[in-house]
GUTIFI-227976 format. One line per field, with one value per residue: residue in one letter; x, y, z of N, C-alpha, C, O, CB in turn. Coordinates in nm, 2 decimals, padded with zeros to 4 digits. Glycine has a CB too. Layout:
<rs>
r: [A_...]
n_east: [X_...]
n_north: [Y_...]
n_up: [Z_...]
ca_east: [X_...]
ca_north: [Y_...]
ca_up: [Z_...]
c_east: [X_...]
c_north: [Y_...]
c_up: [Z_...]
o_east: [X_...]
o_north: [Y_...]
o_up: [Z_...]
cb_east: [X_...]
cb_north: [Y_...]
cb_up: [Z_...]
</rs>
This chain:
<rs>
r: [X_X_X_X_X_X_X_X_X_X_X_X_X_X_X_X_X_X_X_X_X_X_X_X_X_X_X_X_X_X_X_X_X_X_X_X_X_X_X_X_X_X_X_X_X_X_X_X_X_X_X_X_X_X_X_X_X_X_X_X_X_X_X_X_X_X_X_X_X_X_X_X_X_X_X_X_X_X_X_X_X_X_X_X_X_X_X_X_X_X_X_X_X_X_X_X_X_X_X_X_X_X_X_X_X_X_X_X_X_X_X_X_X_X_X_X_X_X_X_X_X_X_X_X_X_X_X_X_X_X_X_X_X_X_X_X_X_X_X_X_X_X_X_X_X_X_X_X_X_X_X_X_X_X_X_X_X_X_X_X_X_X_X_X_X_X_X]
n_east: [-00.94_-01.07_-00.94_-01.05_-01.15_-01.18_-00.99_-00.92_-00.79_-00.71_-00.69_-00.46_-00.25_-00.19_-00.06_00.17_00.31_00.35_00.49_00.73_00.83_00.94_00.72_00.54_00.22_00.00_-00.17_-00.55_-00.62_-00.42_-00.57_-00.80_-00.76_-00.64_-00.90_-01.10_-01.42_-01.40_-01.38_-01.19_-01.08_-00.85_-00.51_-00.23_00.11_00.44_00.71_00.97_01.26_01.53_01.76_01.67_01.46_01.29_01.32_01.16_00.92_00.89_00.82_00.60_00.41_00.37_00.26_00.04_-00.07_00.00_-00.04_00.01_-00.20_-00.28_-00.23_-00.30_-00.18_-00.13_00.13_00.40_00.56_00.87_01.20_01.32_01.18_01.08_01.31_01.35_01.17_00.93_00.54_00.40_00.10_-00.12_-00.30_-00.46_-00.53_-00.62_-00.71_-00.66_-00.31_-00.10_00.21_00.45_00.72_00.86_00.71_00.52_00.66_00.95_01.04_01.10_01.07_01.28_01.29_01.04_00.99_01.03_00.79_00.59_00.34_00.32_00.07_-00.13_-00.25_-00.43_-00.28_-00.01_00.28_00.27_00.31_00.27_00.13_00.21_-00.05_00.00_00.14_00.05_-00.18_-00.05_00.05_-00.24_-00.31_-00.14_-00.12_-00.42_-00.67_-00.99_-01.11_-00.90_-00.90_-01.14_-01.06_-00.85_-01.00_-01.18_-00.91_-00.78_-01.03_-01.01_-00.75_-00.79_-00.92_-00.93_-00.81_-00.54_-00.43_-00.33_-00.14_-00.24_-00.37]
n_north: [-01.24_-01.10_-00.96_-00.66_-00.73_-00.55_-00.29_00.01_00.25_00.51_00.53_00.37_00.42_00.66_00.57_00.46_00.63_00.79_00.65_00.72_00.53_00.45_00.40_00.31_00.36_00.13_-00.04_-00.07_00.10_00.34_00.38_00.44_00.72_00.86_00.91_00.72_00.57_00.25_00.09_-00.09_-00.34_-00.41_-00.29_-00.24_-00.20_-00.11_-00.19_00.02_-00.17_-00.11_-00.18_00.00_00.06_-00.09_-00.20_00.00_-00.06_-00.28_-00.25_-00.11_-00.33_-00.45_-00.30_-00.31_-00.52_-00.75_-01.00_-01.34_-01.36_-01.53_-01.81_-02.04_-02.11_-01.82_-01.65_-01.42_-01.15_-01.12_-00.96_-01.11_-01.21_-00.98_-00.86_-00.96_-00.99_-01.05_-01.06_-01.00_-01.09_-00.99_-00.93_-00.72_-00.48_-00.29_-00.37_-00.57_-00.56_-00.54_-00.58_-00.56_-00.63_-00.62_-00.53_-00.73_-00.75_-00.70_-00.44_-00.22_-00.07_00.22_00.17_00.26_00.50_00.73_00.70_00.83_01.06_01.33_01.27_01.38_01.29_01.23_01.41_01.39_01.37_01.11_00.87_00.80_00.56_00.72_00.81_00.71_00.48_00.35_00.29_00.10_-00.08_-00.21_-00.29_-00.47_-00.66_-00.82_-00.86_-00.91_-00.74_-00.53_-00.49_-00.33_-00.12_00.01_00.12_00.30_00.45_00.52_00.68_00.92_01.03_01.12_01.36_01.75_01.83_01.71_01.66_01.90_01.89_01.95_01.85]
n_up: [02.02_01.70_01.43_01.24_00.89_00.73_00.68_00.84_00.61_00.63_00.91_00.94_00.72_00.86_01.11_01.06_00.91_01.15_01.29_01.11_00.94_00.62_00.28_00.00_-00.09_-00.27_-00.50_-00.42_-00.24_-00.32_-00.61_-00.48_-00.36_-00.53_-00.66_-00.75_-00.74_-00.66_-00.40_-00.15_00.01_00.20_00.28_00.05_00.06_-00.07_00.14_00.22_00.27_00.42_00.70_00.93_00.86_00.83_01.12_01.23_01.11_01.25_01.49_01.47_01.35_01.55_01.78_01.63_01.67_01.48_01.25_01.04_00.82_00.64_00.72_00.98_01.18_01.26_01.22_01.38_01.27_01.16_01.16_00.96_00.78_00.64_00.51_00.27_-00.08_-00.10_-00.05_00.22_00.37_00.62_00.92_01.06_01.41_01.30_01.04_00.78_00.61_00.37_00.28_00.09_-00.06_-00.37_-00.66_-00.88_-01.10_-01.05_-00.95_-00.69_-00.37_-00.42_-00.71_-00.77_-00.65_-00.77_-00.93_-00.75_-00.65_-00.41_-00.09_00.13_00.44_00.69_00.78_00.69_00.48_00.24_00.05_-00.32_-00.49_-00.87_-01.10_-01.37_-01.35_-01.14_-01.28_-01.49_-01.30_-01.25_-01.46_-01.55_-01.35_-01.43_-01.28_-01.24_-01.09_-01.12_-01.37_-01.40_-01.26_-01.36_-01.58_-01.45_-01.40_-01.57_-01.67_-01.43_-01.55_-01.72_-01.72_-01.75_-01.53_-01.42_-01.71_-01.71_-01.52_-01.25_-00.94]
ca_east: [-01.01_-01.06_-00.95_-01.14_-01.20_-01.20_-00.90_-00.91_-00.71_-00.63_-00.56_-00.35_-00.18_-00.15_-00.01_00.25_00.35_00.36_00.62_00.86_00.85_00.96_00.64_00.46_00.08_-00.01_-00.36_-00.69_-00.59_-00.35_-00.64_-00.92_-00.68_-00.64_-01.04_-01.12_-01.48_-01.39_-01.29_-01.06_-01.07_-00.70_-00.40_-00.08_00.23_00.59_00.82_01.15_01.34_01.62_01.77_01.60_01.27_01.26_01.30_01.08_00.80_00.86_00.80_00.45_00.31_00.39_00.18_-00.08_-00.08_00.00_00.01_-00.02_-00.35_-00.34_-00.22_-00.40_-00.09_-00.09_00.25_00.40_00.66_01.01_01.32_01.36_01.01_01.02_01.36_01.32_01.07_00.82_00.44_00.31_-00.05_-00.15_-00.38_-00.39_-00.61_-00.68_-00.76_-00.59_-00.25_-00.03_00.31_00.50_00.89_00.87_00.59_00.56_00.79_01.08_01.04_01.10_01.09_01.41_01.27_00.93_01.02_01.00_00.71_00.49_00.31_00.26_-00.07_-00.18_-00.33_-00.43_-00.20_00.13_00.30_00.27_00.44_00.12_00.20_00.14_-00.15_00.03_00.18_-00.04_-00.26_00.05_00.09_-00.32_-00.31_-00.05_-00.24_-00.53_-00.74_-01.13_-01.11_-00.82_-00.93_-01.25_-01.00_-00.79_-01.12_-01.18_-00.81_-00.80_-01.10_-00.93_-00.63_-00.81_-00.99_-00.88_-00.72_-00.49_-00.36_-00.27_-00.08_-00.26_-00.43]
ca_north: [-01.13_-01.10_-00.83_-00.66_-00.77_-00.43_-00.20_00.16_00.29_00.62_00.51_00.23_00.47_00.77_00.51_00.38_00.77_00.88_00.60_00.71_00.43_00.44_00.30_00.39_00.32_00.10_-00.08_-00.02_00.23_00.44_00.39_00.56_00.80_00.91_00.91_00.60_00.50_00.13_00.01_-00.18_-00.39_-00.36_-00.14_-00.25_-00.08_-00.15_-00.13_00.01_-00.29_-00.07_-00.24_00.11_00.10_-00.28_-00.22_00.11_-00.15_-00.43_-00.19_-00.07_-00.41_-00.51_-00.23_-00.37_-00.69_-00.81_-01.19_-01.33_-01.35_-01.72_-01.83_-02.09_-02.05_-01.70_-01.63_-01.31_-01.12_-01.09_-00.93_-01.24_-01.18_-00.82_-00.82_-01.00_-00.92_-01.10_-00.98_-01.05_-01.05_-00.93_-00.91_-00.62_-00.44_-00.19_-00.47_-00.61_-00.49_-00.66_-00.54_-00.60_-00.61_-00.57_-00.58_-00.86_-00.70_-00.65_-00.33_-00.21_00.09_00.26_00.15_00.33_00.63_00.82_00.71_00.87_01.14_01.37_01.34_01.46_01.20_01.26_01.56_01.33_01.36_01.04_00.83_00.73_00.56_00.82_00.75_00.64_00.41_00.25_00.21_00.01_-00.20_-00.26_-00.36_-00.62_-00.75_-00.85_-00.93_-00.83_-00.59_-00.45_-00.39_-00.21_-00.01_00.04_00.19_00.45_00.55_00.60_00.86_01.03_01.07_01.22_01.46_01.84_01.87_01.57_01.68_02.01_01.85_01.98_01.74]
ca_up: [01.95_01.58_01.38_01.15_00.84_00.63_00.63_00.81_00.55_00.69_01.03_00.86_00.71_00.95_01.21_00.96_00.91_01.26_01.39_01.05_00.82_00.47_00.24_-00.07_-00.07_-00.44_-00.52_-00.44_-00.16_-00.40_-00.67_-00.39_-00.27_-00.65_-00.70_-00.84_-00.70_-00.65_-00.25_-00.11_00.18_00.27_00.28_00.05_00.04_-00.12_00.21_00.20_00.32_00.48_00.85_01.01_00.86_00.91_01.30_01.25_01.08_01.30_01.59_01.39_01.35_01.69_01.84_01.56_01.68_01.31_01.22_00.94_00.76_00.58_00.84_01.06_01.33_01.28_01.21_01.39_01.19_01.26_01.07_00.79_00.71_00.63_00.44_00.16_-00.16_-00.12_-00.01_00.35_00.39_00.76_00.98_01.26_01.48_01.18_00.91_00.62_00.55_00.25_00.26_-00.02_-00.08_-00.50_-00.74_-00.99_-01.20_-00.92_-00.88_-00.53_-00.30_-00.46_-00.80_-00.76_-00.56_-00.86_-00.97_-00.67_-00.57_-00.24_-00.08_00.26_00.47_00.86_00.84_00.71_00.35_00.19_-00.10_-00.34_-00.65_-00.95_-01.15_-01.49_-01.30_-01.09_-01.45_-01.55_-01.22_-01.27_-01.63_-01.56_-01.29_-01.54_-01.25_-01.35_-01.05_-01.18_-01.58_-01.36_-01.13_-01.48_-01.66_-01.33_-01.36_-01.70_-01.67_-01.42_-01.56_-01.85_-01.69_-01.74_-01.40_-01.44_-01.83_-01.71_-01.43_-01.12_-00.86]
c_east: [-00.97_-01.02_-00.98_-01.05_-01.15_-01.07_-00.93_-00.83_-00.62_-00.57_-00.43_-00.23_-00.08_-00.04_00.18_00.38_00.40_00.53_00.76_00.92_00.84_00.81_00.61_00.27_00.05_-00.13_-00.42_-00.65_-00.53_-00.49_-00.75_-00.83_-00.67_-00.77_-01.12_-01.27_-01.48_-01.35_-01.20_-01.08_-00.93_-00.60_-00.29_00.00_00.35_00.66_00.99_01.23_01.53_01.61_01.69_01.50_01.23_01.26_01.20_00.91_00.80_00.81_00.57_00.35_00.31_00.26_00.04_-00.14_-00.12_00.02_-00.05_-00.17_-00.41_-00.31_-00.21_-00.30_-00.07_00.03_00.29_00.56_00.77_01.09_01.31_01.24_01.00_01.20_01.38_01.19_00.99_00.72_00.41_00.17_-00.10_-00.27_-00.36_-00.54_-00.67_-00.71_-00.67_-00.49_-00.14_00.13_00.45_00.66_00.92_00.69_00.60_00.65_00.91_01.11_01.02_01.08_01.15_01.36_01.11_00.91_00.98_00.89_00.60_00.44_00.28_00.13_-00.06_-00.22_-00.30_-00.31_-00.02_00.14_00.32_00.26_00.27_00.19_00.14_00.04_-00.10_00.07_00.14_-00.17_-00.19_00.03_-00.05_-00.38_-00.27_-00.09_-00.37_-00.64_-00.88_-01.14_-01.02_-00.83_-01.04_-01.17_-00.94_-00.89_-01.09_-01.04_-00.77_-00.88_-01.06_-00.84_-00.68_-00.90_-00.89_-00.74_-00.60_-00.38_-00.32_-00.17_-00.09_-00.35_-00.54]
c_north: [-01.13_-00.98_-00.78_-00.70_-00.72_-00.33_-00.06_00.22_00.43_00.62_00.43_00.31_00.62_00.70_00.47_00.54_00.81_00.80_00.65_00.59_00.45_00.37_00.35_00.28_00.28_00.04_-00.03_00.11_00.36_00.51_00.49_00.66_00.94_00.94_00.84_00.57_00.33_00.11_-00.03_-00.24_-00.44_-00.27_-00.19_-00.11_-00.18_-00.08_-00.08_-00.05_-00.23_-00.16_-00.13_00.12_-00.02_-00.26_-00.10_00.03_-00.27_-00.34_-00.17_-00.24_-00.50_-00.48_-00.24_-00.49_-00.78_-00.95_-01.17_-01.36_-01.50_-01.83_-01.92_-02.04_-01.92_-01.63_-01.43_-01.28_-01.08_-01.02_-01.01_-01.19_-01.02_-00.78_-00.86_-00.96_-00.98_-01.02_-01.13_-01.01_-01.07_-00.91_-00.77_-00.54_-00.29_-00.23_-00.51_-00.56_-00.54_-00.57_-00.69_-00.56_-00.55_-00.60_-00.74_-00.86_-00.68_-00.55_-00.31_-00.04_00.17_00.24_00.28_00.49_00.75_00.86_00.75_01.03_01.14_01.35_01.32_01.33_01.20_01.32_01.52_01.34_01.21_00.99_00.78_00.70_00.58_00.77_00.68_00.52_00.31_00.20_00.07_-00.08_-00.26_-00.33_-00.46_-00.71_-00.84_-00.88_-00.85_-00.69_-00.51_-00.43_-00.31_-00.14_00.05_00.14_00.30_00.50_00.62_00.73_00.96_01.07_01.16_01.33_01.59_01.84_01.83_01.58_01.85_02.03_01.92_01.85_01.81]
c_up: [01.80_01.56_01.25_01.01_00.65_00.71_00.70_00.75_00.62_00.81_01.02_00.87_00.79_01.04_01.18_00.98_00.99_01.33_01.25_00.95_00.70_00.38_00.13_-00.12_-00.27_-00.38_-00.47_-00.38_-00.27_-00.51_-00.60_-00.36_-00.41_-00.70_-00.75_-00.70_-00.63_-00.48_-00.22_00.04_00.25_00.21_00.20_00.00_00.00_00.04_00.15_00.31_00.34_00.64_00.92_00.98_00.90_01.06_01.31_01.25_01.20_01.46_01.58_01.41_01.48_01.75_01.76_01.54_01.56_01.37_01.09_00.91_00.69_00.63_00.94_01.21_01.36_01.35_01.29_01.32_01.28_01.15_00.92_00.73_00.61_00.52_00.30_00.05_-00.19_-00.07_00.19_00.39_00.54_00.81_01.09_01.29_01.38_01.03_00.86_00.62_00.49_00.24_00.18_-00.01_-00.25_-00.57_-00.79_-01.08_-01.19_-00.91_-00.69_-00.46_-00.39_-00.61_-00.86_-00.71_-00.67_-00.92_-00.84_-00.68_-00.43_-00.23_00.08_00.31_00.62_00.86_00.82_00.54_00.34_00.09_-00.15_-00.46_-00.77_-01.03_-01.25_-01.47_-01.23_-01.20_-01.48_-01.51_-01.23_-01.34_-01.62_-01.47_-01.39_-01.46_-01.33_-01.24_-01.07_-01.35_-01.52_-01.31_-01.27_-01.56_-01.57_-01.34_-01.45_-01.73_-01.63_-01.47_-01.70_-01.85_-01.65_-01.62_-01.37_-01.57_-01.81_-01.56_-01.27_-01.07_-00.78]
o_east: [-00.86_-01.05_-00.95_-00.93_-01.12_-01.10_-00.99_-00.76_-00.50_-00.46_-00.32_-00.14_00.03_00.07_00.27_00.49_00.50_00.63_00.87_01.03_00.73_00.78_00.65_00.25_00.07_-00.18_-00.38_-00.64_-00.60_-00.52_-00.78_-00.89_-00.68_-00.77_-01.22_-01.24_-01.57_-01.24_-01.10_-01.10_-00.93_-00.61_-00.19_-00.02_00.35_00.66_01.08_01.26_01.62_01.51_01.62_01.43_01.15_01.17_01.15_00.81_00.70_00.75_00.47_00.24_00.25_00.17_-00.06_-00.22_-00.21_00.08_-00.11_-00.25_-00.52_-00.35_-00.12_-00.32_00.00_00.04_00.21_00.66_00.78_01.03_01.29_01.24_00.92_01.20_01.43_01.11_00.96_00.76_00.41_00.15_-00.12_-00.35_-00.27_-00.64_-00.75_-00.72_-00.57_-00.52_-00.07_00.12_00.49_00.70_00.99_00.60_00.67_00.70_00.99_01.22_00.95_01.07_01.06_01.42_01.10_00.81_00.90_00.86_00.51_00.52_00.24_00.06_00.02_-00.23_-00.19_-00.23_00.07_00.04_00.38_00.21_00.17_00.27_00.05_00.04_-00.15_00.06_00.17_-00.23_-00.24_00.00_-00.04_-00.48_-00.33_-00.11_-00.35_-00.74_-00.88_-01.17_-01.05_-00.76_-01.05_-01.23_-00.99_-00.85_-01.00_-01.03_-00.73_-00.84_-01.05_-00.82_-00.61_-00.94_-00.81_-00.62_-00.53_-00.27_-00.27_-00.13_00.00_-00.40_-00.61]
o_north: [-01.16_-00.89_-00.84_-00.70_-00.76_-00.31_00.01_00.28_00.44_00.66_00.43_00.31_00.65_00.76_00.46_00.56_00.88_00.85_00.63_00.58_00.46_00.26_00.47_00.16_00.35_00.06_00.08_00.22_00.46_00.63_00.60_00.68_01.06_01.02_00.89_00.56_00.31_00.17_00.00_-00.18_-00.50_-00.20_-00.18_00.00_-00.30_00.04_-00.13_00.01_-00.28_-00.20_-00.19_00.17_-00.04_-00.33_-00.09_00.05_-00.33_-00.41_-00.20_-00.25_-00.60_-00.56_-00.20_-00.55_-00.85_-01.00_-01.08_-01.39_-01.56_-01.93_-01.90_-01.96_-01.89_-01.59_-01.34_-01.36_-01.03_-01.01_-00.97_-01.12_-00.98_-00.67_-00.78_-00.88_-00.99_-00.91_-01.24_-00.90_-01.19_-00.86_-00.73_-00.54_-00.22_-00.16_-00.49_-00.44_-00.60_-00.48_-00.81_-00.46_-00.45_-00.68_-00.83_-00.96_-00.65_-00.54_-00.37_00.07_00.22_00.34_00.35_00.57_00.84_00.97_00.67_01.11_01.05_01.39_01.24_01.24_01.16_01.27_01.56_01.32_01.16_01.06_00.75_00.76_00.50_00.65_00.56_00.44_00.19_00.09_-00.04_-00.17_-00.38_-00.40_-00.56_-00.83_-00.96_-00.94_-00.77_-00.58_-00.39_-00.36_-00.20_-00.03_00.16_00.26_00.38_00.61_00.74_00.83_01.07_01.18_01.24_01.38_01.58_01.84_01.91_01.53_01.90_02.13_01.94_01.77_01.75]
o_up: [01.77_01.64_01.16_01.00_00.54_00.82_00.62_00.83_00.64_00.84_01.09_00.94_00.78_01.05_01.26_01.03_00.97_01.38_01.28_00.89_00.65_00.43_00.13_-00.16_-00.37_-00.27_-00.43_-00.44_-00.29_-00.51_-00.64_-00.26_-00.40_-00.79_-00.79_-00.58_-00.54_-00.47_-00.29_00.14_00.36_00.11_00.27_-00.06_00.04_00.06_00.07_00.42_00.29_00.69_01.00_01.06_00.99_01.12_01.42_01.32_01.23_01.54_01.64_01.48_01.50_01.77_01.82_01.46_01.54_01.47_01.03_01.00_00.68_00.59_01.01_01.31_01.46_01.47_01.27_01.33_01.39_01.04_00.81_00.62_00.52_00.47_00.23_00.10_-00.31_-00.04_00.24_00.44_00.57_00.74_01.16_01.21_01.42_00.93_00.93_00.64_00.57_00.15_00.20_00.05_-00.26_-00.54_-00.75_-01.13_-01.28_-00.86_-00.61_-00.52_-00.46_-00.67_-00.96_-00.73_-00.65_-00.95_-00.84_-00.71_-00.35_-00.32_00.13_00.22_00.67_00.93_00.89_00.48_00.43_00.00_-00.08_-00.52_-00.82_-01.02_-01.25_-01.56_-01.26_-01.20_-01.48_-01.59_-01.21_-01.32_-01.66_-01.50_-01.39_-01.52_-01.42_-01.28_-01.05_-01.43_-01.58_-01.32_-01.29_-01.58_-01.59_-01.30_-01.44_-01.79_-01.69_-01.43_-01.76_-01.95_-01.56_-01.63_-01.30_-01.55_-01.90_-01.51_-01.20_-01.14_-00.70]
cb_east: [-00.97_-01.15_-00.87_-01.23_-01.32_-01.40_-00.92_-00.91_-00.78_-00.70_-00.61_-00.38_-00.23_-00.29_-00.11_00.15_00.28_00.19_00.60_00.93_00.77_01.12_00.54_00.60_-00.04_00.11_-00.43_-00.82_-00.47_-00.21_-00.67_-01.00_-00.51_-00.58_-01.06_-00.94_-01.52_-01.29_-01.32_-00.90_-01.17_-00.61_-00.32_-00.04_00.27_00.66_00.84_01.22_01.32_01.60_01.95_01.64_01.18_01.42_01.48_01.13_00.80_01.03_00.92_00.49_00.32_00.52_00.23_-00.07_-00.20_00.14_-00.08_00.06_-00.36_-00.30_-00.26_-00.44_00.04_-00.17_00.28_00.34_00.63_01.11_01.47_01.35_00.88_00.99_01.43_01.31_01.10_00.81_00.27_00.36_-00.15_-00.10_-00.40_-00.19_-00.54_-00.59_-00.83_-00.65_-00.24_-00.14_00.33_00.43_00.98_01.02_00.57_00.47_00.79_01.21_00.94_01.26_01.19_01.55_01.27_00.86_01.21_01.04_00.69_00.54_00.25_00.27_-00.21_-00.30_-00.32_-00.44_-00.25_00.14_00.42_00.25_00.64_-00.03_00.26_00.22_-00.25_00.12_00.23_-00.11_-00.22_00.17_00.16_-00.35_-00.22_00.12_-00.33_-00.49_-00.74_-01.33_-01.12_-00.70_-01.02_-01.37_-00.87_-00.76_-01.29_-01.21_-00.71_-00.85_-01.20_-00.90_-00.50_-00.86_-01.08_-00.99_-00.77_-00.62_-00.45_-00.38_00.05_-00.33_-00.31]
cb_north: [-01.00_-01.13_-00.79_-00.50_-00.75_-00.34_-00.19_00.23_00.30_00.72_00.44_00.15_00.47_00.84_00.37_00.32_00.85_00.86_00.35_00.70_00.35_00.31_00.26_00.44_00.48_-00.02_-00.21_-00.12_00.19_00.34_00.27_00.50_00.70_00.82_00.96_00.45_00.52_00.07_-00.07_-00.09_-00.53_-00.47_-00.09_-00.38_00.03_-00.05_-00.24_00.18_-00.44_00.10_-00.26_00.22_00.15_-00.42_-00.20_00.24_-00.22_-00.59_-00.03_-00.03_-00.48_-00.46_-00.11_-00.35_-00.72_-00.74_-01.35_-01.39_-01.21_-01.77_-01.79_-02.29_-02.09_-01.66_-01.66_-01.28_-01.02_-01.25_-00.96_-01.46_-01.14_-00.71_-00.82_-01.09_-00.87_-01.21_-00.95_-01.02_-01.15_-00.82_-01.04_-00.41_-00.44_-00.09_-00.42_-00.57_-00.41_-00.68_-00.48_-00.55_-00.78_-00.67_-00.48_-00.90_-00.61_-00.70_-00.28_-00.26_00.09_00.17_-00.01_00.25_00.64_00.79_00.61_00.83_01.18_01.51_01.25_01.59_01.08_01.13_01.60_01.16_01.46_01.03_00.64_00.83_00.44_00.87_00.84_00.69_00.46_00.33_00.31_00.03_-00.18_-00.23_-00.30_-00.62_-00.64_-00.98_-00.96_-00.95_-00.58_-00.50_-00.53_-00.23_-00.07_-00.10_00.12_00.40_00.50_00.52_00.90_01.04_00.94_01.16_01.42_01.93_01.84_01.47_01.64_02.12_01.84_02.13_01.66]
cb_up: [02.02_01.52_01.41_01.16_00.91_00.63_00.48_00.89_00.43_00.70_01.14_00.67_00.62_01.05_01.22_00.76_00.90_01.38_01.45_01.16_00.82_00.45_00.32_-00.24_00.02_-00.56_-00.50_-00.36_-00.04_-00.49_-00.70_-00.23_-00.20_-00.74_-00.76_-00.88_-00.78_-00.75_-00.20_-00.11_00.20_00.30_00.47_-00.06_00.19_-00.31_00.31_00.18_00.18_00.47_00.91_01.01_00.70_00.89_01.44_01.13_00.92_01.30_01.57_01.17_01.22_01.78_01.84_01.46_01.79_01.17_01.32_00.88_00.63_00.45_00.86_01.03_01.35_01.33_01.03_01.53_01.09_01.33_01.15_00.81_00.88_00.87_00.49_00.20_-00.25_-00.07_-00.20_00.46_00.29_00.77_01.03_01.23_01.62_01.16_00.79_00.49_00.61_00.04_00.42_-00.14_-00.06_-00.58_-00.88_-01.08_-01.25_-00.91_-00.94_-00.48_-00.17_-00.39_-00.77_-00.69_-00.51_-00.93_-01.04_-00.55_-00.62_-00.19_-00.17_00.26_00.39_00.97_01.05_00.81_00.30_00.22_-00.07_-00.35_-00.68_-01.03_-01.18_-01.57_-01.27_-00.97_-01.63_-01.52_-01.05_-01.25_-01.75_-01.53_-01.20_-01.66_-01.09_-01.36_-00.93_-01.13_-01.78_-01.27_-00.96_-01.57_-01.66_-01.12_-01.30_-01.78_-01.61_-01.35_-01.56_-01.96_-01.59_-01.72_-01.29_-01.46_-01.97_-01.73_-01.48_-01.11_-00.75]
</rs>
């Protein structure tokens, strides 16, 4: 059985939430979640590469029948995988999902924490990473969908609601 393709983001994320896992939601997702028109056809997040969230995730993508995504043997994740800072690009029975250890910049969990906001999502507080910030991590990207996701975040962030620091 294949699995899809495209990302349910919210179940992605609800799922992630419910079992107790440390994460904070960056690209496209963060970008939509913030208002940005653009899509995303998967889910990343910065894990927090704690021994307890590591067996909390490796629990998660079990029940998501994760492998990897580039794959051909479709790797299934273990501990080694998941403590280190690199990114793993995933497959699971709710799409796409790229879990990352640091940015490009080596920022990490514990590094970024700060930079998030709360947002709601299927009824669970979750880590989002703040808008100035996610500009930042989309700028240094330079891809072309990220100088377009860069444009959309820039507007929002300059609309009333946003400079008088309500959401």
């Amino acid at each position: 059985m294949e699995h899809p393709r495209v990302a349910d983001v919210v179940a992605a994320i609800a799922f992630l939430a419910e079992a107790g896992v440390d994460f904070i939601v960056i690209g496209g997702a963060a970008a939509t979640l913030h208002g940005s028109p653009q899509g995303t056809l998967d889910l990343d997040i910065i894990r927090h590469r704690t021994p307890d969230n590591i067996a909390r995730l490796l629990r998660v993508l079990d029940d998501l029948q994760a492998y990897t995504r580039l794959d051909r043997r479709r790797v299934h994740v273990d501990e080694s995988h998941l403590e280190g800072d690199g990114a793993l690009l995933l497959a699971t029975r709710l799409g796409p999902l790229d879990l990352l250890g640091t940015l490009n910049d080596g920022r990490g969990y514990e590094e970024l924490l700060p930079h998030t906001d709360l947002f709601e999502i299927a009824g669970h507080a979750v880590r989002v990473l703040d808008l100035p910030t996610l500009i930042e991590v989309k700028a240094a990207a330079g891809r072309d969908k990220d100088k377009l996701a860069v444009a959309h975040l820039l507007a929002i962030l300059r609309r009333p609601a946003h400079q008088d620091g309500e959401d």
